[in-house]
N, C-alpha and C positions, 0 to 999 in steps of 0.2 A: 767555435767562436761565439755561438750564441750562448754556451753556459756561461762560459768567462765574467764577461760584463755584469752581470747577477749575483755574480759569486764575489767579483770583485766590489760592486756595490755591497752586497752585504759585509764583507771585510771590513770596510774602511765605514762603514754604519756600527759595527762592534767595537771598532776601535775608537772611534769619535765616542761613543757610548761611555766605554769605561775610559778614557781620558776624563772625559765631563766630572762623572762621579765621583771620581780618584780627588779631585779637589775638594772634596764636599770632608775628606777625611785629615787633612791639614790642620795640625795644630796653629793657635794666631800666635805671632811673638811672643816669647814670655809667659805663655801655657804650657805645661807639661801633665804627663799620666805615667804612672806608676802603678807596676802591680809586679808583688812577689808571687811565687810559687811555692808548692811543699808537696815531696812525692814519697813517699814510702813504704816499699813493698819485703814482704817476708815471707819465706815459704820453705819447706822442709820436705818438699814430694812435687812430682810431676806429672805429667801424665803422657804414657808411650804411643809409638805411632801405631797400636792397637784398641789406646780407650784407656789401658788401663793404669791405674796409680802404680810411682814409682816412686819409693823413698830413694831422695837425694841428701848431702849432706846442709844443712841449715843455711841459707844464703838471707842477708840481707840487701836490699839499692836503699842507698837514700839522695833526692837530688833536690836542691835549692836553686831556683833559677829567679831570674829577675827580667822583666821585660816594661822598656821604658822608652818614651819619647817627647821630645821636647821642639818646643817651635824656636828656632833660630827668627825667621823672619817671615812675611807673608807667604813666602814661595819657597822656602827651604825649610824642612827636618831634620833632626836628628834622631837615629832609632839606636836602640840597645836592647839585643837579645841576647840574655848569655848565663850558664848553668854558674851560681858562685860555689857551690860547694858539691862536689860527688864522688859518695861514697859504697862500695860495695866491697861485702866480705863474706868469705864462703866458711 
């Protein structure tokens, strides 16, 4: 019983904690942030569960994401995370 209470205190002092801060990251009405992404990876070998290089066949990824948010009102966001284009070919 005696850890409890300490344990429980500190709980609800991490939680109070990042509630606090958590506001500090709200956009105000009518402010929004934008940011694209751009990912592009090419490769023609790999390497095995021994170290060493293994020619594979040519692979491309390519991925376009977009990640946005926008202030609704003082106490509400709107977020968008989401890949607009992805592409991969071997």
């Amino acid at each position: 019983m005696k850890l409890r209470l300490p344990a429980l205190t500190l709980l609800i002092g991490i939680a109070a904690t990042s509630l606090l801060t958590a506001q500090d990251l709200m956009r105000a009405k009518g402010h929004y942030y934008f940011k694209p992404s751009f990912i592009y990876t090419s490769y023609d070998e790999v390497f095995d569960m021994d170290g060493e290089r293994k020619p594979t066949p040519d692979a491309t990824h390519l991925r376009f994401n977009v990640y946005a948010e926008a202030g609704l009102s003082e106490r509400w966001n709107i977020l968008l995370q989401a890949p607009l284009v992805v592409r991969n070919e071997v």
